[in-house]
C-alpha positions as CSV (number, residue, x, y, z in Angstrom):
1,X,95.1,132.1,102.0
2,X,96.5,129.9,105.0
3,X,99.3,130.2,107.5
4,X,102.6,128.3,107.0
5,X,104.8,127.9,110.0
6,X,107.9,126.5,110.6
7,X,109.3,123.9,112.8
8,X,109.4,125.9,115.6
9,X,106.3,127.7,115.2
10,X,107.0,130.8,113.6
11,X,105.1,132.2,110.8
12,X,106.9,131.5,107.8
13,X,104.5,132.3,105.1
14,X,101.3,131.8,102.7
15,X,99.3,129.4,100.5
16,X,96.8,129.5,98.7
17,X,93.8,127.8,96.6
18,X,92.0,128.8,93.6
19,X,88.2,129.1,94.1
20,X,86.3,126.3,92.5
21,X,85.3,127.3,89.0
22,X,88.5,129.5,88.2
23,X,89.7,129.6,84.9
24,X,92.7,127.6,83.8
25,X,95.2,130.5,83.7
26,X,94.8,131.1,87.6
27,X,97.1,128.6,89.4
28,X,95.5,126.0,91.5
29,X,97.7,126.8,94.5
30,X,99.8,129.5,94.8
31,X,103.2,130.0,97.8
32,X,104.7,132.7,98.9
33,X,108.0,133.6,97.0
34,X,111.0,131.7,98.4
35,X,113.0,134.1,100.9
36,X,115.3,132.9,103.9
37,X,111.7,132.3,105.7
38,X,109.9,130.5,103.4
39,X,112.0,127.6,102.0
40,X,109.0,125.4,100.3
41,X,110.9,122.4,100.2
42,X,111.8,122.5,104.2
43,X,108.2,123.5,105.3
44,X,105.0,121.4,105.5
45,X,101.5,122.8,105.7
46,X,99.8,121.8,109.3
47,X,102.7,121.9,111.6
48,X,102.0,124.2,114.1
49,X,98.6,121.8,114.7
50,X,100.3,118.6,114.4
51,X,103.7,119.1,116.2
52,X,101.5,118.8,119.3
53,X,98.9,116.2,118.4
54,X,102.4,113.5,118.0
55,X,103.4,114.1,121.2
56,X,99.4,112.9,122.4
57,X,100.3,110.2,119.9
58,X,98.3,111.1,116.5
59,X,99.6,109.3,113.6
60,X,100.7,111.5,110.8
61,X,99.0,111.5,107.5
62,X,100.9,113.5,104.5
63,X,98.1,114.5,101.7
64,X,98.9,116.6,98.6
65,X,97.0,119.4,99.4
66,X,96.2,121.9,102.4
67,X,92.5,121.2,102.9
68,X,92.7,117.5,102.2
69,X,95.5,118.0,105.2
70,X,93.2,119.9,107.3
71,X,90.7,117.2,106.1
72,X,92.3,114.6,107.9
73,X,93.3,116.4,111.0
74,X,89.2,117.6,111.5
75,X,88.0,114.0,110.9
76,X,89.6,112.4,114.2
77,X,91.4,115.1,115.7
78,X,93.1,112.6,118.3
79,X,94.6,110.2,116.0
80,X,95.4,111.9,113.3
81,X,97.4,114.8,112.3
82,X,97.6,115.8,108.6
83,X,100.5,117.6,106.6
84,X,100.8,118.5,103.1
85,X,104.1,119.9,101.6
86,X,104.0,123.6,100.3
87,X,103.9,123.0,96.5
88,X,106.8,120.2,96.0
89,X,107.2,116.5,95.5
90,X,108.1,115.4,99.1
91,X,111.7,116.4,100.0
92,X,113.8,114.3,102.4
93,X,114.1,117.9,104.2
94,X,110.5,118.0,105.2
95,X,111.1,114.2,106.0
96,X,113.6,115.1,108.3
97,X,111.5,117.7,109.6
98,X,108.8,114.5,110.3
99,X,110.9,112.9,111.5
100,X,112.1,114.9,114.4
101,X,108.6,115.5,115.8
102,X,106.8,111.8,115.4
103,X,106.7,109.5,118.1
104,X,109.9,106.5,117.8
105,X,108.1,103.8,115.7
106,X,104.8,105.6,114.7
107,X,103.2,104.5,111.6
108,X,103.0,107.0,108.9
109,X,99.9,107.5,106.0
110,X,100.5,108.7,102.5
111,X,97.1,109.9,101.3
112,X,98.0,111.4,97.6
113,X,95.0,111.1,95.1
114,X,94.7,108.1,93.3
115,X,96.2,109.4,89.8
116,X,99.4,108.9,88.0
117,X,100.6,112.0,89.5
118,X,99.3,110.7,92.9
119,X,101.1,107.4,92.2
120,X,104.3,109.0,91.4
121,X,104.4,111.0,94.0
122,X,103.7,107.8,96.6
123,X,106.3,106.1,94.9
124,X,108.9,108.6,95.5
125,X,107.6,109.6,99.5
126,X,108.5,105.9,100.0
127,X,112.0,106.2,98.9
128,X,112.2,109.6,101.6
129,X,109.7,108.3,103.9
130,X,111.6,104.5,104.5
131,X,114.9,106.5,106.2
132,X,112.8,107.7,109.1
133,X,110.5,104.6,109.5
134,X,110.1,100.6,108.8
135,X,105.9,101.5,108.9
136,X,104.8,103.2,105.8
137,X,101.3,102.5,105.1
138,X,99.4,104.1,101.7
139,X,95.2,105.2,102.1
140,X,93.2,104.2,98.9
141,X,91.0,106.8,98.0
142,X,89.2,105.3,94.9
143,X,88.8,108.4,92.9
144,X,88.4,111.0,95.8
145,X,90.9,113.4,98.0
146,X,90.4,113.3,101.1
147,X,88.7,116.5,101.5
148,X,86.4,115.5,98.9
149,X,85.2,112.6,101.2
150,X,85.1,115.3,104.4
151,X,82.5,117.0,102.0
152,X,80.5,114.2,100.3
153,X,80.1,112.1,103.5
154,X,81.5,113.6,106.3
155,X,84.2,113.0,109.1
156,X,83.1,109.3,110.2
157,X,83.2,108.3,106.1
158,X,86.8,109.9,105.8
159,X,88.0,108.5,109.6
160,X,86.8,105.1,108.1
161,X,88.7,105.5,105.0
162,X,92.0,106.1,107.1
163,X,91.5,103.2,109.1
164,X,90.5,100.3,107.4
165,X,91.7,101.3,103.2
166,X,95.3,101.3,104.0
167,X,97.7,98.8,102.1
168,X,101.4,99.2,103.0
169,X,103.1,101.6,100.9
170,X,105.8,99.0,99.3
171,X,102.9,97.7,97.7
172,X,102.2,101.4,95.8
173,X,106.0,100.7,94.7
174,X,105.6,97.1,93.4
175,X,102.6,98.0,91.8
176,X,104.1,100.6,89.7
177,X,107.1,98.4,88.6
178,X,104.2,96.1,87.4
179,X,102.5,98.4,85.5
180,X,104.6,99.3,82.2
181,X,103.8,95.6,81.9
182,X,100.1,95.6,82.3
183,X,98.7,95.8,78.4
184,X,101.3,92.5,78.3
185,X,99.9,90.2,80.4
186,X,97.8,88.1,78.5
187,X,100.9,87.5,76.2
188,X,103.2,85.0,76.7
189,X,106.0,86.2,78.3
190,X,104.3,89.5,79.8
191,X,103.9,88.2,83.3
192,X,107.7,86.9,83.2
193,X,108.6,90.5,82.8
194,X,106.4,92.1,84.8
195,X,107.5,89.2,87.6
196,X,111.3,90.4,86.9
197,X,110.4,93.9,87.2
198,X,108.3,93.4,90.4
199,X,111.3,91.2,92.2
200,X,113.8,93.8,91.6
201,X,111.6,96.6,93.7
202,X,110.9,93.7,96.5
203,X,115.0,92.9,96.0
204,X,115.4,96.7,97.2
205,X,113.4,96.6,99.8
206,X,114.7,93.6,101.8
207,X,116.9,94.4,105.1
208,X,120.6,94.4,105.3
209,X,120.5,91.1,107.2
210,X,118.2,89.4,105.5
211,X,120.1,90.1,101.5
212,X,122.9,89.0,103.3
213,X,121.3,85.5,104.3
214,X,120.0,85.1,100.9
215,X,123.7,85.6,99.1
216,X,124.9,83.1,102.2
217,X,122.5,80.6,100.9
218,X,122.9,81.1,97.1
219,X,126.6,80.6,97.6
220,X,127.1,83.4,94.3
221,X,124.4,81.4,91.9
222,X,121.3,82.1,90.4
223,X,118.5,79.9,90.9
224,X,116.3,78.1,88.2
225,X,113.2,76.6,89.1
226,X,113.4,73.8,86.2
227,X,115.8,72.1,84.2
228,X,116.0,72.2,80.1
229,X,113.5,69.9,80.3
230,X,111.0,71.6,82.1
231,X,111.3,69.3,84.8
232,X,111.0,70.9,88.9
233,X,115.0,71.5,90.1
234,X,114.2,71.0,94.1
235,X,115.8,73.5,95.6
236,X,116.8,73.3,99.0
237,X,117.6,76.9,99.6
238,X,114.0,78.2,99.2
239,X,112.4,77.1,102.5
240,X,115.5,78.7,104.2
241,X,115.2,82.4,102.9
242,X,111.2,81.7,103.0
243,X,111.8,81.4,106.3
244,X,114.2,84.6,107.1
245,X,111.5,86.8,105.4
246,X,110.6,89.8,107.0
247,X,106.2,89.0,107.1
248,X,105.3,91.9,105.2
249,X,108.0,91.2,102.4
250,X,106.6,87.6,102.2
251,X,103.3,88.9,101.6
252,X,104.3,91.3,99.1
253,X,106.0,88.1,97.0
254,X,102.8,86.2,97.2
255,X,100.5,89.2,95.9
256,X,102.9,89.4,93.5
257,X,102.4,86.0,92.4
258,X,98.4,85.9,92.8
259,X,98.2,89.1,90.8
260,X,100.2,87.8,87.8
261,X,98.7,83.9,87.9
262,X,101.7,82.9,89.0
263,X,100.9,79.5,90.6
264,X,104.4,78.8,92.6
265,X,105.2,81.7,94.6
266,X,108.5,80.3,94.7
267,X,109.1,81.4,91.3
268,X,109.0,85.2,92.3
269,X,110.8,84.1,95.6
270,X,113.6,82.8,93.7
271,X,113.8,85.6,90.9
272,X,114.1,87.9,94.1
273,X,117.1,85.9,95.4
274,X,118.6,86.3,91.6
275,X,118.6,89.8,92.2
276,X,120.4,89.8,95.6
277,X,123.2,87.4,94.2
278,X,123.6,90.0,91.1
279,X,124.1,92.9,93.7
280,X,127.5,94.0,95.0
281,X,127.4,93.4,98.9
282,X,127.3,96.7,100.5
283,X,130.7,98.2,101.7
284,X,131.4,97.2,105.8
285,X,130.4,100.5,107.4
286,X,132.9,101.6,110.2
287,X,132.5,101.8,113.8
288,X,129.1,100.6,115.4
289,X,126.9,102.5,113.2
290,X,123.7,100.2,111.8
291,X,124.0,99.6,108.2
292,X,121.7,102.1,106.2
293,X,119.3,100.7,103.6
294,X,119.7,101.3,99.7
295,X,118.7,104.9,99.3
296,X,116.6,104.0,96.3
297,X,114.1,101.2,95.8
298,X,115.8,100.2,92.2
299,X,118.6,98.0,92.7
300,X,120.3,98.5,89.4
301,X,119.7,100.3,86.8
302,X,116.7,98.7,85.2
303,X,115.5,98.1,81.5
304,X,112.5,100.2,80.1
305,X,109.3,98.7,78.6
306,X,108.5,98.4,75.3
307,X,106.5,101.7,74.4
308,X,107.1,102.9,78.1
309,X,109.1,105.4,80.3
310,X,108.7,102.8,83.4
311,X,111.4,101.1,84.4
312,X,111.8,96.9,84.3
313,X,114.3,94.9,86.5
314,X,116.9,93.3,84.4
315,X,116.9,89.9,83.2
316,X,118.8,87.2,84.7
317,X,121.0,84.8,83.1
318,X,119.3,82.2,83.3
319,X,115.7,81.5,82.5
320,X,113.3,80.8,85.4
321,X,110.2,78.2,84.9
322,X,107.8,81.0,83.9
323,X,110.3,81.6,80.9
324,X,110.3,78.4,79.9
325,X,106.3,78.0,79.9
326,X,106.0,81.1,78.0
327,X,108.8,80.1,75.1
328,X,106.5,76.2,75.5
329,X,103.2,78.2,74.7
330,X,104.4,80.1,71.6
């Protein structure tokens, strides 16, 4: 059993692990029952130890679990400070919670294990996670927790792996949007969809300012990147938004198109300005109050893959070049 405490260091309450080797009828963690203490969802394991380690500047790293948490805190104990919520999906309370206590601008590390669940899970911190910070970064664990690696190898192997394995977490996000598509990439029009879906999430995760420049340059239309004729259209609005890209965004649109064999990275630039000009421009907020980002990561309500629960972006109205290839190759 281990110690829960809440924000301002007051015991709250108790989890707890199975042994290894216990049966399948014995949970494989087990919380104290909810009482006006112990809220689950409002409470993250490893507080007490990291509320002080951010103020010395350690970078918080959420895991799933309470020893893959105190994992990460043992293996560098001055940079990083692990936390795992109490038995839930990451709430925007416990974000909240994160947020009050991190340094302004500190990075902050999803470690969940490297499963659909895992996946899910980083998906959905991303959506919580981006209202308290622009620097969301995910750890890739290739098959192990992280207290796993603490056992197998040891505190400099799991320091390492925190350090250098990290991808930013948008790219966890993409990457799921990609995925209901994956068993249709060798067919003719699977990377076209799996490129729609992708620029949708991407479409979502733009800035305020910078969806705004891209429906200023669009002037309302969607672009194609070739005529009937499957002919290049040149067009001149491309090197502009290229230009007004936030870095990491622009990176994201060319992994896109590397992973898919997308030769013209202005083809999944372009789909992404597509979306933009089919969203409604968010309302003018009063006073002097920043605007907010899109709460969710999914502009619109998307389309759902053949044989799949994943969602898909919407297609646009008119067909990019990659649609034309693929109707060329049939």
């Amino acid at each position: 059993m281990l110690p829960v405490h809440d924000e301002h260091g007051n015991l709250a309450g108790f989890t707890g692990r199975a042994r290894p080797g216990a049966g399948d009828e014995v949970p494989k963690y087990l919380n104290s029952p909810q009482t006006a203490a112990y809220r689950k969802g409002e409470l993250m394991f490893g507080w007490q130890q990291a509320r002080t380690r951010f103020a010395a500047g350690a970078i918080p790293v959420i895991a799933e679990g309470p020893f893959d948490a105190i994992a990460v805190s043992l293996a560098d104990p001055g940079r990083y400070a692990g936390l795992a919520p109490c038995g839930t999906a990451l709430t925007s309370q416990q974000a909240a919670l994160l947020g009050r206590a991190a340094r302004p601008g500190s990075p902050i590390i999803v470690a969940f294990d490297d499963d659909p669940a895992g996946r899910k899970g980083a998906v959905r911190a991303h959506g919580i996670l981006s209202k308290i910070s622009s620097q969301l970064q995910s750890v890739t664990l290739s098959g192990r927790d992280p207290a796993q690696i603490m056992q197998d190898d040891g505190a400099p192997a799991l320091t390492a792996v925190l350090g250098t394995q990290l991808q930013p977490l948008s790219a966890v996000v993409i990457d799921s949007a990609i995925s209901p598509w994956e068993h249709r990439l060798d067919e003719a029009d699977g990377p076209l969809l799996a490129m729609r879906s992708a620029a949708a999430v991407i479409a979502g995760l733009l800035p305020t300012d910078t969806a705004t420049v891209i429906r200023r340059a669009t002037a309302g239309r969607e672009l194609a990147t070739v005529d009937e004729q499957m002919r290049p259209i040149v067009l001149p609005e491309l090197p502009d938004i290229a230009r007004r890209l936030p870095a990491g965004i622009a990176c994201q649109i060319a992994r896109v198109a590397e992973r898919l064999g997308i030769t013209d990275y202005s083809d999944v630039l372009a789909e992404v300005a597509n979306v933009v000009t089919r969203q409604d421009p968010p309302e003018p907020m009063a006073g002097d109050r920043a605007p907010r980002l899109a709460g969710t990561s999914f502009p619109q309500p998307p389309q759902t893959a053949p044989g799949s629960n994943e969602p898909a972006a919407s297609r646009p109205r008119r067909p990019g070049s990659h649609a034309n290839r693929a109707r060329t190759r049939r």
